[in-house]
C-alpha positions as CSV (number, residue, x, y, z in Angstrom):
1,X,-27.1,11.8,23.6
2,X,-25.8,9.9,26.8
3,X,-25.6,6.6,24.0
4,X,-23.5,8.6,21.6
5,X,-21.0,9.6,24.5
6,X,-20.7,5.9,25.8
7,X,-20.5,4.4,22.1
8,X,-17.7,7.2,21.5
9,X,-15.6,7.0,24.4
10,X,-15.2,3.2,24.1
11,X,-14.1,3.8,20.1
12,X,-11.7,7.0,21.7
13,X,-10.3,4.5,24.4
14,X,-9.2,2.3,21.7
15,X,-7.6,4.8,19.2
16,X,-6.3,7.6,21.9
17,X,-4.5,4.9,24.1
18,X,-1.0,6.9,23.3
19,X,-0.9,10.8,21.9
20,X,2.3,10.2,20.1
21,X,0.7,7.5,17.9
22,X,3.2,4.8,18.7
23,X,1.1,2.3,20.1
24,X,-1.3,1.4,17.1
25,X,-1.3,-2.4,17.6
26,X,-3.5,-1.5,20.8
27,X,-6.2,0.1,18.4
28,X,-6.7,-3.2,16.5
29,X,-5.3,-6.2,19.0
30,X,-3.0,-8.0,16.8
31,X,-4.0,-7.3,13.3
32,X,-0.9,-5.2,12.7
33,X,1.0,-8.1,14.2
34,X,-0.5,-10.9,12.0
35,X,0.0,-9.1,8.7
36,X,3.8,-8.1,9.6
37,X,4.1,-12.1,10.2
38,X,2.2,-12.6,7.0
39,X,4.2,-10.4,4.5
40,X,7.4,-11.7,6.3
41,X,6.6,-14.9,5.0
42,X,5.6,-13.8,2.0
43,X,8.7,-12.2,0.9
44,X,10.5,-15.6,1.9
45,X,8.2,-17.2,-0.5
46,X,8.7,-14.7,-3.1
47,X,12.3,-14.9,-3.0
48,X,12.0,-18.6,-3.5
49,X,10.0,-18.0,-6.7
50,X,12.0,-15.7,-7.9
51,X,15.2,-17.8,-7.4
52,X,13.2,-20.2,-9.4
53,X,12.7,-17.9,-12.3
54,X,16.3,-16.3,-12.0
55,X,17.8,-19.7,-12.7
56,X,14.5,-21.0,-15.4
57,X,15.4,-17.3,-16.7
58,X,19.5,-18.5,-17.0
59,X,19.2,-21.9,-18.3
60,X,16.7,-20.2,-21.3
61,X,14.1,-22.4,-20.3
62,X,10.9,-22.9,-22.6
63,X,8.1,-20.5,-22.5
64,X,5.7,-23.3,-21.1
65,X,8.1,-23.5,-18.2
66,X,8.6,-19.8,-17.8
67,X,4.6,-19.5,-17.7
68,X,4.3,-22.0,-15.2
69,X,6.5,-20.2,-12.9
70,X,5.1,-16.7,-13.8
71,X,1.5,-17.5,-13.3
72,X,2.7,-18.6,-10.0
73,X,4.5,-15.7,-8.8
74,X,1.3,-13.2,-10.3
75,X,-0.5,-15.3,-8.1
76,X,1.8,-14.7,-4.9
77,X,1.3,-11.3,-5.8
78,X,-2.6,-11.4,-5.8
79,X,-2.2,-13.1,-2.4
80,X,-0.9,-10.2,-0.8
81,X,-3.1,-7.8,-1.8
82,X,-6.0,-10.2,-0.3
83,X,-4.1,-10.1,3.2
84,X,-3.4,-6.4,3.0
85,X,-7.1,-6.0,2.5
86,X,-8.1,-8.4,5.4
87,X,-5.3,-6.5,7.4
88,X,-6.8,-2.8,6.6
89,X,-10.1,-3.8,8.0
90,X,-7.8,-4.3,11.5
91,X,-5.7,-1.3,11.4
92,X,-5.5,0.5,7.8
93,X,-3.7,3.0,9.5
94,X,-0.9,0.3,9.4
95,X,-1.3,-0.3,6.3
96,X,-1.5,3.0,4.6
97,X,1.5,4.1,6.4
98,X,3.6,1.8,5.4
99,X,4.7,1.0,9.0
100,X,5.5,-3.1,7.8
101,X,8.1,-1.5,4.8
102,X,11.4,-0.4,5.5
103,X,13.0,3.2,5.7
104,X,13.7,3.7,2.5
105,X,10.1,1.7,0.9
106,X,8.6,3.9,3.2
107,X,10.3,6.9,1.2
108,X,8.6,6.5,-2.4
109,X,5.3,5.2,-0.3
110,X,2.0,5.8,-1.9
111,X,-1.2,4.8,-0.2
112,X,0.6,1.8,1.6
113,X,2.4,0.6,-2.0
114,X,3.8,1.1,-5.3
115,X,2.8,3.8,-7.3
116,X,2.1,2.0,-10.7
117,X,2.8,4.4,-13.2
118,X,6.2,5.0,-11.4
119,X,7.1,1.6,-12.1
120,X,6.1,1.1,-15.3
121,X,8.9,3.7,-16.5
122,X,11.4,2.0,-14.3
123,X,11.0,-1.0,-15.7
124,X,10.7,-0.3,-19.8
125,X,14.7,-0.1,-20.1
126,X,14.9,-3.4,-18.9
127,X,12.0,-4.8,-21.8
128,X,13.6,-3.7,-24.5
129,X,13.3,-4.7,-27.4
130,X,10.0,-4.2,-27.4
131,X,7.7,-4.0,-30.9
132,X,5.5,-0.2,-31.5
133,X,2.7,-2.0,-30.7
134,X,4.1,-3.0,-26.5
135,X,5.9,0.6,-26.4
136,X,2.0,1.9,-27.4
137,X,0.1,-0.6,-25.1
138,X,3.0,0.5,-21.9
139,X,2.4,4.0,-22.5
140,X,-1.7,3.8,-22.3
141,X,-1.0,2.0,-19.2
142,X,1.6,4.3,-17.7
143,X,-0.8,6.9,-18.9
144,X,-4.0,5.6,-17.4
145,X,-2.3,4.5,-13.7
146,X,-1.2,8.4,-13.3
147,X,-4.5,9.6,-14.3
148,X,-5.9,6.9,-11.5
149,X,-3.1,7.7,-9.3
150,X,-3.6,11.5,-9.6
151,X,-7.6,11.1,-8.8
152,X,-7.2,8.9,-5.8
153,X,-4.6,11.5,-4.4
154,X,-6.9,14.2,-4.8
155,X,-9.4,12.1,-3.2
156,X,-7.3,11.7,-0.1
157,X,-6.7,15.7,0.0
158,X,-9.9,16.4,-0.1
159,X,-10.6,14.2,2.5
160,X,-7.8,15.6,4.6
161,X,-9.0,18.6,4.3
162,X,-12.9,17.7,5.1
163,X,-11.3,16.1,7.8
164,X,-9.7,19.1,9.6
165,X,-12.6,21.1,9.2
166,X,-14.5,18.9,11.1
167,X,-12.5,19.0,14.1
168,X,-11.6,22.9,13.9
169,X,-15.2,23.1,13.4
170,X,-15.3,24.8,17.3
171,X,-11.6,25.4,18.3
172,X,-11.4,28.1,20.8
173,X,-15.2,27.8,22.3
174,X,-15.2,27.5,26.4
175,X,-15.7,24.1,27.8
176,X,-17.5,22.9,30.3
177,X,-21.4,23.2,28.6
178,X,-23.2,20.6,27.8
179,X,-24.1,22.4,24.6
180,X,-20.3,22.5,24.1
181,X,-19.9,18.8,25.0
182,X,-22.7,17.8,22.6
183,X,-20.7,19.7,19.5
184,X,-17.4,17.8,20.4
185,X,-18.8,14.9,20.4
186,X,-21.1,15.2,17.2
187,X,-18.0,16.2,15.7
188,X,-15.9,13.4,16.5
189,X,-18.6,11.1,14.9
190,X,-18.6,12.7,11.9
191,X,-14.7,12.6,11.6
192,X,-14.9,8.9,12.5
193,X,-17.2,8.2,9.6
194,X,-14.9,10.2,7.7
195,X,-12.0,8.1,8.3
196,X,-13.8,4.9,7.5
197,X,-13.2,6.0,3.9
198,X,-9.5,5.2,4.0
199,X,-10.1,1.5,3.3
200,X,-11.5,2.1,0.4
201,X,-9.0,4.8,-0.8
202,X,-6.7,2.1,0.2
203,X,-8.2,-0.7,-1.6
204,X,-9.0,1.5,-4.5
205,X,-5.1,1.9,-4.7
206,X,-4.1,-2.1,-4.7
207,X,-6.5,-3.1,-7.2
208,X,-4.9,0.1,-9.4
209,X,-1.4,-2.2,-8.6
210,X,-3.0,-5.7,-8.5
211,X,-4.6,-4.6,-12.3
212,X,-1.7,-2.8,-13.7
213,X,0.9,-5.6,-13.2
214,X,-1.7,-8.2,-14.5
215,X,-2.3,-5.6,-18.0
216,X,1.7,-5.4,-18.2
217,X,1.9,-9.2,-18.1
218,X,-0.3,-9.2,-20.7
219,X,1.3,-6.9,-23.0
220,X,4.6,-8.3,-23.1
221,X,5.8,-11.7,-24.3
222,X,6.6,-15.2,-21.6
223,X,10.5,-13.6,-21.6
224,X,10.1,-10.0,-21.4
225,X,7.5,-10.7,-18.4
226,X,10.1,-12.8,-16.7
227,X,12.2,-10.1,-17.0
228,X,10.1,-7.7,-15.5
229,X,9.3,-9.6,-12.6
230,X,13.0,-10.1,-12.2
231,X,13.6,-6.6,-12.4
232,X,11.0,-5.0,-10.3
233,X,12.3,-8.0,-7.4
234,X,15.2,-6.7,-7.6
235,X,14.5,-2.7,-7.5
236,X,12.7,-3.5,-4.2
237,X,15.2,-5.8,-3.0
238,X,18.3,-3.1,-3.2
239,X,15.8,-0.4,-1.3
240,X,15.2,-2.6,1.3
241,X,19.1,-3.2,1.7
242,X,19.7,0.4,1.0
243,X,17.8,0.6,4.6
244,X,19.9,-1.4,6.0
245,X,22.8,-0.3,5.0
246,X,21.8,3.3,6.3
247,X,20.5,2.4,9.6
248,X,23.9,0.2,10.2
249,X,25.6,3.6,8.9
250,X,28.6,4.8,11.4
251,X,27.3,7.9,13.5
252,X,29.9,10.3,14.6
């Protein structure tokens, strides 16, 4: 019993160092800090690759060309899912809030990203034309992200709710008994264990993202890929200037 109390209250010193929550870097050292660092520089690089395909795109390129540079810009996508997944293991509370997006990312957030299926639609105006047998394989896709999408948010209810039980489990009992002290802490174990389930919700989510971008590349042609790289850039681009725009906003 005494171990359990001495193992928990070093875990509780480094997650309760502030009540309002706005000292998370202090839970994980400087995970958070590293990956904010990290996906800075990656979206320098990835505006440098898509400046590349923008102007391959422009000057109607060939397809080997266009490949080249699309292979290589579904690979800067991979890497970022790798460092988000290395970054989680620090703090995934970072992660899954969204903390490193801006305002308005932060907005259509779903388990730290994207939500797929969400994008998908977005983007098939921007395909077309595409042949019966693309506008079939996009729906199936759309289709099966929302069904993934819609499992793995029920999976994060469910353990919200689990969650709360746990620690209402003896709200209202005196303090002070040992018996008492014993329940707390038993209960704050089990809640920890509890939470160590958000990495994988969390990685469960990017490799529904990592897979579904990789399936759409496959479905559509060299160009209309291109395209839709181009396209979902750009969508992400204007919210993250949308941000801007608001938090420079004039206040009366």
């Amino acid at each position: 019993m005494l171990l359990l109390m001495l193992v928990l209250d070093i875990y509780l010193q480094g997650i309760f160092i502030s009540s309002s929550g706005d000292q998370t870097h202090a839970m994980s050292g400087n995970g958070a800090m590293t990956f904010d660092l990290e996906y800075t520089r990656w979206l320098e690089d990835q505006n440098k690759q898509i400046n590349e395909l923008r102007t391959a795109v422009n000057a109607h390129a060939s397809d080997s060309d266009l490949r080249l540079i699309v292979d290589g810009i579904m690979a800067h996508y991979d890497e970022i899912f790798k460092v988000k997944g290395v970054a989680a293991k620090a703090d995934v509370f970072h992660i899954l809030s969204g903390m490193w997006k801006t305002p308005a990312e932060r907005c259509f957030l779903w388990l730290g990203g994207f939500r797929p299926s969400e994008l998908l639609k977005l983007l098939v105006n921007h395909l077309e034309p595409l042949t019966e047998q693309q506008m079939l394989g996009l729906t199936n896709l759309q289709q099966s992200s929302q069904q993934a999408e819609d499992a793995l948010s029920q999976g994060m209810e469910a353990l919200q709710q689990s969650l709360a039980e746990t620690l209402a489990g003896s709200l209202g009992s005196s303090a002070g008994s040992s018996g008492n002290v014993a329940n707390y802490m038993g209960q704050m174990a089990m809640a920890m264990g509890k939470l160590g389930t958000l990495e994988n919700f969390l990685r469960q989510a990017d490799n529904l993202r990592q897979q579904t971008l990789h399936q759409m590349q496959r479905i559509l042609t060299i160009r209309q890929a291109s395209r839709a790289l181009l396209a979902i850039h750009d969508y992400f681009s204007r919210l993250r200037a949308l941000s801007s725009l608001w938090l420079a906003r004039p206040r009366e």
